[in-house]
PQR file of N, CA, C, O and H, with PARSE charges and radii, in Angstrom:
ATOM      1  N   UNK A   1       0.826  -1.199   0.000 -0.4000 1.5000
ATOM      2  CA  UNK A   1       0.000   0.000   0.000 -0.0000 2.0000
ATOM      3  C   UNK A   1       0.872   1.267   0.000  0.5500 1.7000
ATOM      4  O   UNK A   1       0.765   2.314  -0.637 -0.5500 1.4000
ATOM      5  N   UNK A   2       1.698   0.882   0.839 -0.4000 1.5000
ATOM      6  CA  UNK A   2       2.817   2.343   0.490 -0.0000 2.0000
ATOM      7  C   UNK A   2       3.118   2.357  -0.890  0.5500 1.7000
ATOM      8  O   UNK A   2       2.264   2.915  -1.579 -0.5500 1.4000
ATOM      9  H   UNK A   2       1.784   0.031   1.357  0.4000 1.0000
ATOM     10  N   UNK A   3       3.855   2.010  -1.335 -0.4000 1.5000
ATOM     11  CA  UNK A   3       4.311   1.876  -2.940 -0.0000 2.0000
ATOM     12  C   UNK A   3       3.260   2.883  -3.651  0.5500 1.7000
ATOM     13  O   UNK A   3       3.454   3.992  -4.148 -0.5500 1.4000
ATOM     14  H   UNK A   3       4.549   1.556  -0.775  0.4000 1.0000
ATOM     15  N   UNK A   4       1.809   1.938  -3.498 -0.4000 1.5000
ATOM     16  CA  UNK A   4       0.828   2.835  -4.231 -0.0000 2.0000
ATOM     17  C   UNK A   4       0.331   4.420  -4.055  0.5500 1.7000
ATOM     18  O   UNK A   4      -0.057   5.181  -4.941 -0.5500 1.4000
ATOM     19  H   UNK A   4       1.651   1.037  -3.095  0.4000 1.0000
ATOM     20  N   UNK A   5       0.449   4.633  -2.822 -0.4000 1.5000
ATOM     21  CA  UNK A   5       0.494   5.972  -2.315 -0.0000 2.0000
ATOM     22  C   UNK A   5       1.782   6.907  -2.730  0.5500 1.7000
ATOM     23  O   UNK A   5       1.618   8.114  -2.905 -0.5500 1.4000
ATOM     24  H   UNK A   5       0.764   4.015  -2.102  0.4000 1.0000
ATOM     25  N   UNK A   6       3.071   6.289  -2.880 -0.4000 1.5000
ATOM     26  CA  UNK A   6       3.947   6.821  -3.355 -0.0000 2.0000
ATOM     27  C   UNK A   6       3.852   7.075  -4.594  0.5500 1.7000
ATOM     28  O   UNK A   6       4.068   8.233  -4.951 -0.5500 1.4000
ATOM     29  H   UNK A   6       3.204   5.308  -2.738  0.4000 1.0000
ATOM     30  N   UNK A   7       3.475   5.977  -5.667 -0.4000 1.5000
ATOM     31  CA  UNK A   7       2.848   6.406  -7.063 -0.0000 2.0000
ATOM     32  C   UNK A   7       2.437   7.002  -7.190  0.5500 1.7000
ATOM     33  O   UNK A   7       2.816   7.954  -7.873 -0.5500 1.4000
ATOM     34  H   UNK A   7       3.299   5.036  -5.377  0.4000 1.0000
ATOM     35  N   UNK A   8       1.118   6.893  -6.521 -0.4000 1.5000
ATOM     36  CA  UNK A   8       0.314   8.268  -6.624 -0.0000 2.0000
ATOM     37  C   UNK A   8       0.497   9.510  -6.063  0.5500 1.7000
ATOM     38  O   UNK A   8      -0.466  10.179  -5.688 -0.5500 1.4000
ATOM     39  H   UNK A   8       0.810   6.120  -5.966  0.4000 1.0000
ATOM     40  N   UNK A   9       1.775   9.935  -5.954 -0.4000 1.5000
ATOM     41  CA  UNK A   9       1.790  11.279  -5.178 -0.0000 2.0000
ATOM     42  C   UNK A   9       3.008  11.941  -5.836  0.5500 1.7000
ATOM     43  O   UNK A   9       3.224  13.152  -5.898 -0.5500 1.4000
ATOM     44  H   UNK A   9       2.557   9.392  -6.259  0.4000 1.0000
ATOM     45  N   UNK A  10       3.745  10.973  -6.303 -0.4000 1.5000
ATOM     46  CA  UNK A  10       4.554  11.045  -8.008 -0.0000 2.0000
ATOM     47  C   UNK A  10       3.926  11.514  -8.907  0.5500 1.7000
ATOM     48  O   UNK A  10       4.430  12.487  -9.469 -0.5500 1.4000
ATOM     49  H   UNK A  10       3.569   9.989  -6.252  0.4000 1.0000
ATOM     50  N   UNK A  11       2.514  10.977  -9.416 -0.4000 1.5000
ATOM     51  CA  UNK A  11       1.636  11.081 -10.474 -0.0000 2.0000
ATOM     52  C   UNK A  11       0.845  12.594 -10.025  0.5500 1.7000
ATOM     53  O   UNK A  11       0.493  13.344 -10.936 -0.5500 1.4000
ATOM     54  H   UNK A  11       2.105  10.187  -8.960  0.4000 1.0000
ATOM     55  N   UNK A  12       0.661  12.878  -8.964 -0.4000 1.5000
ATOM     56  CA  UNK A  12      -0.148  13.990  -8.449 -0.0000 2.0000
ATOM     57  C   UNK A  12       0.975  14.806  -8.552  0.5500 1.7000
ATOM     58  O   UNK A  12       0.906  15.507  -9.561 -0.5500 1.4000
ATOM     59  H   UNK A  12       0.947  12.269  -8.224  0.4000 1.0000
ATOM     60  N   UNK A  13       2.225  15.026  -7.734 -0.4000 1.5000
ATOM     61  CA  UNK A  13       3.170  16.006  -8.452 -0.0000 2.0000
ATOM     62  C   UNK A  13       3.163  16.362  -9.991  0.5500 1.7000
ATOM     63  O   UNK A  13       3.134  17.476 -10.513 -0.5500 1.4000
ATOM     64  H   UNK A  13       2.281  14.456  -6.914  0.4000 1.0000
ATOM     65  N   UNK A  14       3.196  15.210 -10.530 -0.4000 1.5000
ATOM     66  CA  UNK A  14       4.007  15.167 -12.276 -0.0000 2.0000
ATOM     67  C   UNK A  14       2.762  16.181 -13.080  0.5500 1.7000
ATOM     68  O   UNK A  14       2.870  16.850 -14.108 -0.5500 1.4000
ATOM     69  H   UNK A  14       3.220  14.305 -10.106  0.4000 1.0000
ATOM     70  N   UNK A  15       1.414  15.963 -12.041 -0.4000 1.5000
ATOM     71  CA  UNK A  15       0.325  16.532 -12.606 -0.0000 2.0000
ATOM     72  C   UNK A  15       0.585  17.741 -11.954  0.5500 1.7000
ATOM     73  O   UNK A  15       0.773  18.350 -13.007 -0.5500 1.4000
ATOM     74  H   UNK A  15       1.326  15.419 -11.206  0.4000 1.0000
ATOM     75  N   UNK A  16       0.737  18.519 -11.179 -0.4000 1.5000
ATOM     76  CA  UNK A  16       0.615  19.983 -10.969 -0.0000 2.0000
ATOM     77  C   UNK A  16       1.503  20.578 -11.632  0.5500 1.7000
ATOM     78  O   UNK A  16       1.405  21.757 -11.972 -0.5500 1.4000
ATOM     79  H   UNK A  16       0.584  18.024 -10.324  0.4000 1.0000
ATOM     80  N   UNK A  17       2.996  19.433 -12.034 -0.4000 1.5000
ATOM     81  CA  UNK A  17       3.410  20.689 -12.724 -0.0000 2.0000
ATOM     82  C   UNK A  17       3.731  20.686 -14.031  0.5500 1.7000
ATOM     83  O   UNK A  17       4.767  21.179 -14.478 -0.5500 1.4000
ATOM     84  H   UNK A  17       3.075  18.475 -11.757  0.4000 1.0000
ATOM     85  N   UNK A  18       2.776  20.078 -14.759 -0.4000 1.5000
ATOM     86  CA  UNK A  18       2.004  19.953 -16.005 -0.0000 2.0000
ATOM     87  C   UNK A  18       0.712  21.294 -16.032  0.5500 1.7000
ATOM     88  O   UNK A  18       0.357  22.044 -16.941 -0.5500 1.4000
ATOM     89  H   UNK A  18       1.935  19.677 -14.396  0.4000 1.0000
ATOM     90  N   UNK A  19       0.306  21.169 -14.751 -0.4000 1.5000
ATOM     91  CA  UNK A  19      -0.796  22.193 -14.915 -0.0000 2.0000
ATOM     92  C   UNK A  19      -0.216  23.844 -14.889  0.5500 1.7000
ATOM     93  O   UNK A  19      -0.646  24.892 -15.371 -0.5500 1.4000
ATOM     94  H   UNK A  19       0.595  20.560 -14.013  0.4000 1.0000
ATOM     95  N   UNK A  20       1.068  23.456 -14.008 -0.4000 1.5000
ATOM     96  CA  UNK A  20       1.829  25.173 -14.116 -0.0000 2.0000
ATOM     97  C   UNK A  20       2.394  25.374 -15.179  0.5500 1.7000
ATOM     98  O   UNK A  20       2.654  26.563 -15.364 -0.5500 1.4000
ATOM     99  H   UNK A  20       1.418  22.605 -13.616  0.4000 1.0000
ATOM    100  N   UNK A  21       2.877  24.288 -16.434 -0.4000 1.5000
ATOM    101  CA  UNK A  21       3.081  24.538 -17.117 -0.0000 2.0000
ATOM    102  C   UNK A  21       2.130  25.350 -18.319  0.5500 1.7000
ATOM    103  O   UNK A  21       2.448  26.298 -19.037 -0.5500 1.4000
ATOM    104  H   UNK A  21       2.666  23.322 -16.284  0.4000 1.0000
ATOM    105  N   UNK A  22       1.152  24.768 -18.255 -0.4000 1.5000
ATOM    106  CA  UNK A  22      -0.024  24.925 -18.629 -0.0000 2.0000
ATOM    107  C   UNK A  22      -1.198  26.062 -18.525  0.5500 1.7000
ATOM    108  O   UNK A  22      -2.019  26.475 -19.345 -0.5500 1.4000
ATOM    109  H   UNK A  22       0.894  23.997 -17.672  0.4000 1.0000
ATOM    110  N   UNK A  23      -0.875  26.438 -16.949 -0.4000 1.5000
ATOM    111  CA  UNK A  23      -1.181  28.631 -16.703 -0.0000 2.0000
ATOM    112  C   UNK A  23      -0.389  28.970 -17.232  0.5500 1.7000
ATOM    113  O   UNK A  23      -0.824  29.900 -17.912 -0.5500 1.4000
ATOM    114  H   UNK A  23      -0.209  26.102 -16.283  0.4000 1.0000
ATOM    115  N   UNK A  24       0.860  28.810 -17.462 -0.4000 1.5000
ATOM    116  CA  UNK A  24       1.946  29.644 -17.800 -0.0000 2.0000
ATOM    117  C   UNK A  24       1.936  29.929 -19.649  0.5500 1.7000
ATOM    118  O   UNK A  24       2.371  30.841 -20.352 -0.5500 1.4000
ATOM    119  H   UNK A  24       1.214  28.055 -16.910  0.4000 1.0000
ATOM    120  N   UNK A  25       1.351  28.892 -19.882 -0.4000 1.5000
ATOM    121  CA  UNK A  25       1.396  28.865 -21.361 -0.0000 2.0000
ATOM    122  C   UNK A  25      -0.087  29.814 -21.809  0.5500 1.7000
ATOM    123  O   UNK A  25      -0.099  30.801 -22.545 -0.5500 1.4000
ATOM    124  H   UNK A  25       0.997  28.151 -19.311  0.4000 1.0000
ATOM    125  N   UNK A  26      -1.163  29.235 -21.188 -0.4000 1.5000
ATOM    126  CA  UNK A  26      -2.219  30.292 -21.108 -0.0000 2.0000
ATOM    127  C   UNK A  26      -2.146  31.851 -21.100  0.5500 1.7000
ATOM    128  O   UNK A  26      -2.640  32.655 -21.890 -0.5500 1.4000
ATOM    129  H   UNK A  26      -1.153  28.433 -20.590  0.4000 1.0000
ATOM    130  N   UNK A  27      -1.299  32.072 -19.854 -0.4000 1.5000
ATOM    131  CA  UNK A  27      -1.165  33.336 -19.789 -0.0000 2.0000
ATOM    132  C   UNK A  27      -0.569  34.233 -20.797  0.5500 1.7000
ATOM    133  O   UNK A  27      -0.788  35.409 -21.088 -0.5500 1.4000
ATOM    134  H   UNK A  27      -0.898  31.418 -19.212  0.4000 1.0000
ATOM    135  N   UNK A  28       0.411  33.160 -21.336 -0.4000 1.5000
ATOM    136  CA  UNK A  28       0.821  33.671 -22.485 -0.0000 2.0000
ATOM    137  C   UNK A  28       0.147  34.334 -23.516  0.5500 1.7000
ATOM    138  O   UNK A  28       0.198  35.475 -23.975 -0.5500 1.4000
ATOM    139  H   UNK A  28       0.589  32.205 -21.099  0.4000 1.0000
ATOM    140  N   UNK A  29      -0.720  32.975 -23.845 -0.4000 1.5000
ATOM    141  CA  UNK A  29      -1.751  32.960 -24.945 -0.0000 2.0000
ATOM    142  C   UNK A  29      -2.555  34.146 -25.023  0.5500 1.7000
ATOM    143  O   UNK A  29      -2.750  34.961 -25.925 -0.5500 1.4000
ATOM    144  H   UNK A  29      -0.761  32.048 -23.471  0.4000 1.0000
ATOM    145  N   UNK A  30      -3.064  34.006 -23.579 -0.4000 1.5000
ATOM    146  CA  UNK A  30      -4.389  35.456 -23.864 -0.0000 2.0000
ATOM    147  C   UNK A  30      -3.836  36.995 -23.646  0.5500 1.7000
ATOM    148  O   UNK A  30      -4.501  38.023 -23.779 -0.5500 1.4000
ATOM    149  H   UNK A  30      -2.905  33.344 -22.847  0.4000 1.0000
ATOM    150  N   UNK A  31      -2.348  36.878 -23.250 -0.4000 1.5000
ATOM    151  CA  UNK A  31      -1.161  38.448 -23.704 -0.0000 2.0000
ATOM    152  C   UNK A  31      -1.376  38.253 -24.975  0.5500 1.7000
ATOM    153  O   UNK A  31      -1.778  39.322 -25.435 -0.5500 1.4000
ATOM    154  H   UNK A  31      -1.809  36.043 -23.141  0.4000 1.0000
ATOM    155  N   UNK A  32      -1.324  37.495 -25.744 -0.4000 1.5000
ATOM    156  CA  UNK A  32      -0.970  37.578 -27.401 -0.0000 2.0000
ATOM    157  C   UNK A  32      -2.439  37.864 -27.800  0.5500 1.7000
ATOM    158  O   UNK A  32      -2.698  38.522 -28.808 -0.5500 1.4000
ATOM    159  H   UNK A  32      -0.997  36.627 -25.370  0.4000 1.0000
ATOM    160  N   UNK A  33      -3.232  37.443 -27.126 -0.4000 1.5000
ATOM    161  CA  UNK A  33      -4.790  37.317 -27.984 -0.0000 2.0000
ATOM    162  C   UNK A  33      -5.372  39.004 -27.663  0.5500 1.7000
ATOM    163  O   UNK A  33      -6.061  39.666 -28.439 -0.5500 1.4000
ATOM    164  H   UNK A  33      -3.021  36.909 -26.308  0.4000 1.0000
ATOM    165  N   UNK A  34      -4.837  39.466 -26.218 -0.4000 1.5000
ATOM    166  CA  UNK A  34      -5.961  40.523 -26.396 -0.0000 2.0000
ATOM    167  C   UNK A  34      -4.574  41.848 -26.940  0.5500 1.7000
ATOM    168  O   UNK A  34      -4.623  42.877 -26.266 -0.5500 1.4000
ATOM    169  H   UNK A  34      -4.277  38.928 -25.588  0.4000 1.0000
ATOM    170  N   UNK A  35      -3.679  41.821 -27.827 -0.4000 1.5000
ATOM    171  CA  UNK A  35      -2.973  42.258 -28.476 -0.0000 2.0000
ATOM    172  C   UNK A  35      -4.228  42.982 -29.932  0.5500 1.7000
ATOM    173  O   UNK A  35      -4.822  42.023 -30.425 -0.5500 1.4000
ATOM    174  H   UNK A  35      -3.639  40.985 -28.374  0.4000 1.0000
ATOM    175  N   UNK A  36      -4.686  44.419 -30.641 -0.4000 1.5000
ATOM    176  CA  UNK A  36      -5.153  44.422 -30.961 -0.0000 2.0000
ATOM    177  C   UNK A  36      -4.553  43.732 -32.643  0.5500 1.7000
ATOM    178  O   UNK A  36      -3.403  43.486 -33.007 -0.5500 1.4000
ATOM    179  H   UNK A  36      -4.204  45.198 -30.241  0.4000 1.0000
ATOM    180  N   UNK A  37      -5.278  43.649 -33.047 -0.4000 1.5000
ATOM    181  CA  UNK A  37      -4.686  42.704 -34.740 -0.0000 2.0000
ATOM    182  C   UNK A  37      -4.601  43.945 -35.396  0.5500 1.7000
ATOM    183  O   UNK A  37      -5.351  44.902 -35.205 -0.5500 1.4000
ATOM    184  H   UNK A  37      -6.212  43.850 -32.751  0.4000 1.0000
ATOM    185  N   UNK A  38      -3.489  43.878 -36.313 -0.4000 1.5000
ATOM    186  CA  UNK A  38      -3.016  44.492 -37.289 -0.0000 2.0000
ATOM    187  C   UNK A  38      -2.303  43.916 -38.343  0.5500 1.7000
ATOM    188  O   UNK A  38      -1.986  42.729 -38.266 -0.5500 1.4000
ATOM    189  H   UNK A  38      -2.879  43.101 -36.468  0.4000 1.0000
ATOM    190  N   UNK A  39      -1.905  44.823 -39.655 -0.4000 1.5000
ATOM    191  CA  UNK A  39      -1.664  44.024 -40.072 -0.0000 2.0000
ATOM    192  C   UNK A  39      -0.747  45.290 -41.212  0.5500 1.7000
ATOM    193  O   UNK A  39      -1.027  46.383 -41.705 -0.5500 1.4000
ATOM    194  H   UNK A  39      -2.163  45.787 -39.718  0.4000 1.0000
ATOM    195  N   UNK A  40       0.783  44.078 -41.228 -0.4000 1.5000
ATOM    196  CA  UNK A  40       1.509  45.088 -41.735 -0.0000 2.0000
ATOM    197  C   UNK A  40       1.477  44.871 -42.995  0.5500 1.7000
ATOM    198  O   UNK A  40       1.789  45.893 -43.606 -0.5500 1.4000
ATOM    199  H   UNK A  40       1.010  43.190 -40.828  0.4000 1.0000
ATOM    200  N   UNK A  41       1.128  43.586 -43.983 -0.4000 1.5000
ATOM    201  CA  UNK A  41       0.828  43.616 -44.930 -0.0000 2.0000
ATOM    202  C   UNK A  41      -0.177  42.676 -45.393  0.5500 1.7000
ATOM    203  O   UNK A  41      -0.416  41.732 -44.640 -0.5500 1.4000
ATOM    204  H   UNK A  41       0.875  42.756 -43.487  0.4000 1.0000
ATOM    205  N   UNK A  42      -0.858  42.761 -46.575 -0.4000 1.5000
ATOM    206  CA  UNK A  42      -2.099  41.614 -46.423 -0.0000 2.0000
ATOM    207  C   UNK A  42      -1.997  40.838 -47.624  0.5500 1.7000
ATOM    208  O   UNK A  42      -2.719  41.040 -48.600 -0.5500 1.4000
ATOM    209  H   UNK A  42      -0.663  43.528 -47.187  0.4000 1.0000
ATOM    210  N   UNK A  43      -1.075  39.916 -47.566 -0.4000 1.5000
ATOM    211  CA  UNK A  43      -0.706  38.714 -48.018 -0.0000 2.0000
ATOM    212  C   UNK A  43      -1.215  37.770 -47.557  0.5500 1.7000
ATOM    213  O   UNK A  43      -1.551  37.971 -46.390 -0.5500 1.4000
ATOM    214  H   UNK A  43      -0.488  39.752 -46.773  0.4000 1.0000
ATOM    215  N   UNK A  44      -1.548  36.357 -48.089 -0.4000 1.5000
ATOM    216  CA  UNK A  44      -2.255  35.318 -47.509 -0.0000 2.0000
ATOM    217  C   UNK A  44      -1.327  34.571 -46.181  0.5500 1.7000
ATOM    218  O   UNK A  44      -1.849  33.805 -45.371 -0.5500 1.4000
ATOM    219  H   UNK A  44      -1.275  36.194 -49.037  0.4000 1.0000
ATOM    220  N   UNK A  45       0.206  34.989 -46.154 -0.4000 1.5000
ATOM    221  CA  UNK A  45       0.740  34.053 -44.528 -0.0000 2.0000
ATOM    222  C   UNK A  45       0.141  35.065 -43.687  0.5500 1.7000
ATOM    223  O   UNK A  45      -0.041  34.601 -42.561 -0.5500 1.4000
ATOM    224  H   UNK A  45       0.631  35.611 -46.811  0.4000 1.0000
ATOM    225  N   UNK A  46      -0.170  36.055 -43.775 -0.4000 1.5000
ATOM    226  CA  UNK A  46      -0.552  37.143 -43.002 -0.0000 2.0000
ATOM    227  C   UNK A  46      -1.538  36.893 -42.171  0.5500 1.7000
ATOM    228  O   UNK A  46      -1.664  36.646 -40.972 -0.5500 1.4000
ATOM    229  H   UNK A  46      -0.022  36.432 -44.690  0.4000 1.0000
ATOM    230  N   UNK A  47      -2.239  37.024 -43.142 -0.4000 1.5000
ATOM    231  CA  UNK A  47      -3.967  36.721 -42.799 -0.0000 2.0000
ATOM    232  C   UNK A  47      -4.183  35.262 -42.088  0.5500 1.7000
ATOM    233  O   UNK A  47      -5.017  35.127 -41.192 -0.5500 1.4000
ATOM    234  H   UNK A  47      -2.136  37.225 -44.116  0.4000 1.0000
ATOM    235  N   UNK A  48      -3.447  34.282 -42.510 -0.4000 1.5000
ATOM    236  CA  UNK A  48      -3.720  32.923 -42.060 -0.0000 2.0000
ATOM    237  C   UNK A  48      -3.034  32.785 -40.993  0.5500 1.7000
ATOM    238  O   UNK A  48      -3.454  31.872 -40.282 -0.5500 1.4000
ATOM    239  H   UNK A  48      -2.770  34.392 -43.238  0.4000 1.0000
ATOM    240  N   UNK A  49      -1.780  33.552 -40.439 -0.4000 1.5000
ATOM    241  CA  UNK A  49      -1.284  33.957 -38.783 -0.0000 2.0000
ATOM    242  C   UNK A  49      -2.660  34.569 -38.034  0.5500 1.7000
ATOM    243  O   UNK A  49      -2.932  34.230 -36.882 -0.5500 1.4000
ATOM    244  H   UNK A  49      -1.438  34.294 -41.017  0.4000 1.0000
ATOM    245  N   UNK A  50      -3.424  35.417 -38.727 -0.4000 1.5000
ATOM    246  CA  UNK A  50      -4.011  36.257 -37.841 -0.0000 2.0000
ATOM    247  C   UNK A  50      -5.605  34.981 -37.912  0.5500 1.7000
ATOM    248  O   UNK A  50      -6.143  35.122 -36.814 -0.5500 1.4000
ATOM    249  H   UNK A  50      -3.203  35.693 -39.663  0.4000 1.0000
ATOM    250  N   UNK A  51      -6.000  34.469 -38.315 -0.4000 1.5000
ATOM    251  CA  UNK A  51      -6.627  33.069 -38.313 -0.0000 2.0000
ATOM    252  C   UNK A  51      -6.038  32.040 -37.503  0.5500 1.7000
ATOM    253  O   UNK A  51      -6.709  31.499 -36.624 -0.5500 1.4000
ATOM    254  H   UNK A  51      -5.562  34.354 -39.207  0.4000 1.0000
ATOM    255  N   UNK A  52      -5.178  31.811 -37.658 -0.4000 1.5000
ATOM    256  CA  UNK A  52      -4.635  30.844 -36.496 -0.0000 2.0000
ATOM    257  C   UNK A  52      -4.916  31.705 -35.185  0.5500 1.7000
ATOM    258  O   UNK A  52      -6.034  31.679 -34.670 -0.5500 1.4000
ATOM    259  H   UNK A  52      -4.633  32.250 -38.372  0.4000 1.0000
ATOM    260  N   UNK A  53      -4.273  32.178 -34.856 -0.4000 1.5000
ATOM    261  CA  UNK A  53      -4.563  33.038 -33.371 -0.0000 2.0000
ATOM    262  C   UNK A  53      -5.692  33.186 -33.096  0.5500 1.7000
ATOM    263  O   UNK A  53      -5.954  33.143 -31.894 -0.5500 1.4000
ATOM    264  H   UNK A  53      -3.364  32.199 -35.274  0.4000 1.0000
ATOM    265  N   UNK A  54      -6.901  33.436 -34.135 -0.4000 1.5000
ATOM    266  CA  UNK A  54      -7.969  33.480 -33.552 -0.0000 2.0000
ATOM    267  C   UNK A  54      -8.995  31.988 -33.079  0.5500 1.7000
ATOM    268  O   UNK A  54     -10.001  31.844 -32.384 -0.5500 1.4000
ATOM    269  H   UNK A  54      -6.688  33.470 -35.111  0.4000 1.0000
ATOM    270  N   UNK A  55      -7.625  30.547 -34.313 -0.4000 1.5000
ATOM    271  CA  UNK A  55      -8.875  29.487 -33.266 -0.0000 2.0000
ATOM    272  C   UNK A  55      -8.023  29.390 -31.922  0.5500 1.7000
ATOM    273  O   UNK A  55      -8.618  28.768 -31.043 -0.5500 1.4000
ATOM    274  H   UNK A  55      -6.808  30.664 -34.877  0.4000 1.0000
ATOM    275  N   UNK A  56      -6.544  29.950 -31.503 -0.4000 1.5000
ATOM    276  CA  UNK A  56      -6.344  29.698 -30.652 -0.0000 2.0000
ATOM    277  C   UNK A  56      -7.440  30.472 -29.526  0.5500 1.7000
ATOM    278  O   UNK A  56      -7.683  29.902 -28.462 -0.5500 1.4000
ATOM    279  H   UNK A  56      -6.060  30.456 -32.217  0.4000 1.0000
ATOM    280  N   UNK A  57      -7.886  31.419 -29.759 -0.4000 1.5000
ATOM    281  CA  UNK A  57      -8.685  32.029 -28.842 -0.0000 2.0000
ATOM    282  C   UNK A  57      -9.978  31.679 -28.503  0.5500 1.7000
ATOM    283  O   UNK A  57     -10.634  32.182 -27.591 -0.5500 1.4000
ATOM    284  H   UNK A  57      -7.688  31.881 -30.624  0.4000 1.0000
ATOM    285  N   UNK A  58     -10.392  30.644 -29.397 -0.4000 1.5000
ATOM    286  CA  UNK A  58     -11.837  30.037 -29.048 -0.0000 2.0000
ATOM    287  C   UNK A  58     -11.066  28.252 -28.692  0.5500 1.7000
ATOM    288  O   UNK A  58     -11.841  27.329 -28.444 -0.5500 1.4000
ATOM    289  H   UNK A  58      -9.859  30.235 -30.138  0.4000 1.0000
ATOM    290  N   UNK A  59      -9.677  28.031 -28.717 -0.4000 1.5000
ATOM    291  CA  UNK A  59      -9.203  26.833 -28.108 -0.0000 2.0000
ATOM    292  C   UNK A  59      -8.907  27.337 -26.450  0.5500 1.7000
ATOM    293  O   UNK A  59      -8.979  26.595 -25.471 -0.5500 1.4000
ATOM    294  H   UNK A  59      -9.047  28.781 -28.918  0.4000 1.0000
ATOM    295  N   UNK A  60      -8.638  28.466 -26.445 -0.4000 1.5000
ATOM    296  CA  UNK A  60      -8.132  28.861 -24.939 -0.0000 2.0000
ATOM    297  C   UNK A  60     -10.003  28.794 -24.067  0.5500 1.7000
ATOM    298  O   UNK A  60     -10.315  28.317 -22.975 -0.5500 1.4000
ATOM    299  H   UNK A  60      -8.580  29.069 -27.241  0.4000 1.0000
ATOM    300  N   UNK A  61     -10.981  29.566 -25.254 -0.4000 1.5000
ATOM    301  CA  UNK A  61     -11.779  29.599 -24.223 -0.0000 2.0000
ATOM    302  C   UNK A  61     -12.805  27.836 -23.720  0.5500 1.7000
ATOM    303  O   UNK A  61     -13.509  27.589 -22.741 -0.5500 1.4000
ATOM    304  H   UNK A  61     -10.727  29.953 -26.141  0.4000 1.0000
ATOM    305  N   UNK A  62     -12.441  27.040 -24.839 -0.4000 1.5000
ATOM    306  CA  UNK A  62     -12.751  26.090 -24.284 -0.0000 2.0000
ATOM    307  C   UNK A  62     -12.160  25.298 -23.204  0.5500 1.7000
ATOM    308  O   UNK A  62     -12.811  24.605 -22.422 -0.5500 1.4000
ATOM    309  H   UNK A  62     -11.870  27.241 -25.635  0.4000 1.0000
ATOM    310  N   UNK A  63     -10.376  25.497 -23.207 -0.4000 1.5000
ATOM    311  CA  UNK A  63      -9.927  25.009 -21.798 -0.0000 2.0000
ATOM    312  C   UNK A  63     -10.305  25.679 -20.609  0.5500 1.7000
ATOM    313  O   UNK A  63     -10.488  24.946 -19.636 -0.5500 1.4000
ATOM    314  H   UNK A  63      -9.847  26.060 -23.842  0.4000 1.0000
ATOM    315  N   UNK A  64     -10.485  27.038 -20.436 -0.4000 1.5000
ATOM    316  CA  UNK A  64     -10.767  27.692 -19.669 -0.0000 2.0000
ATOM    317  C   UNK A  64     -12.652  27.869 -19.270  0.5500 1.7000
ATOM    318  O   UNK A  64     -13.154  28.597 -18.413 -0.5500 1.4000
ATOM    319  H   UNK A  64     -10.337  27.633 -21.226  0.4000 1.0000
ATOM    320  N   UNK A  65     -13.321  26.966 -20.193 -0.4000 1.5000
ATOM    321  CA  UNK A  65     -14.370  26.611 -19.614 -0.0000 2.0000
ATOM    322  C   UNK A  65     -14.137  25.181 -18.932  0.5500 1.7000
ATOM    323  O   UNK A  65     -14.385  25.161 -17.727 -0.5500 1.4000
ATOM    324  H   UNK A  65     -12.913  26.375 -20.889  0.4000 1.0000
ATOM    325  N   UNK A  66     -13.821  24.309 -19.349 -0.4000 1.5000
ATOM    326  CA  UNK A  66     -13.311  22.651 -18.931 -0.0000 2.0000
ATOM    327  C   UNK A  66     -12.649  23.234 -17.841  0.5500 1.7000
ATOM    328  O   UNK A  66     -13.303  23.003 -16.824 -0.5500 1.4000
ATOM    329  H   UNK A  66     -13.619  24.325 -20.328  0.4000 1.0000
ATOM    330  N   UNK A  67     -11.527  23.963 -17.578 -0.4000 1.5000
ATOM    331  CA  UNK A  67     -10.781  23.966 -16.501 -0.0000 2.0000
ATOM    332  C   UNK A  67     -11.224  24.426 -14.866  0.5500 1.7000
ATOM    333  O   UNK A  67     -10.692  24.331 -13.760 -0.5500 1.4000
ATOM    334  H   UNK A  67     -10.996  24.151 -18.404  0.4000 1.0000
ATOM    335  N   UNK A  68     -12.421  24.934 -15.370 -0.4000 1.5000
ATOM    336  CA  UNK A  68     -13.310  26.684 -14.710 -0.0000 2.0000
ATOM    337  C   UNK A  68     -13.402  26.079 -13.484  0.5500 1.7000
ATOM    338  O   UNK A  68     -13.906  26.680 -12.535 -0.5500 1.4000
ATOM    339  H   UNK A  68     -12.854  25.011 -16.268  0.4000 1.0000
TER
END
């Protein structure tokens, strides 16, 4: 029974700091997201950067509903 408690408290560490990794990356995310969009030229990598970022912003708000 020890063993298993030790596993699991390995596995419960390995998980929090997966999850700090994980605010940390967030926080990131929504500095970059509420950045207003611009655009220095409007070429299609352009536009499809400023598309990507925006499903990241409806991917952030679904972790941050799951996570809530």
């Amino acid at each position: 029974i020890v063993n298993k408690l030790r596993e699991t408290l390995v596995a419960v560490q390995q998980l929090d700091r997966n999850m700090s990794s994980l605010r940390s990356w967030l926080a990131h995310i929504e500095s970059e997201l509420s950045k207003p969009i611009s655009y220095d030229s409007c070429d299609f990598t352009d536009i499809q950067r400023k598309l990507d970022l925006q499903q990241d912003r409806g991917d952030l708000a679904f972790v941050a509903e799951v996570s809530g």
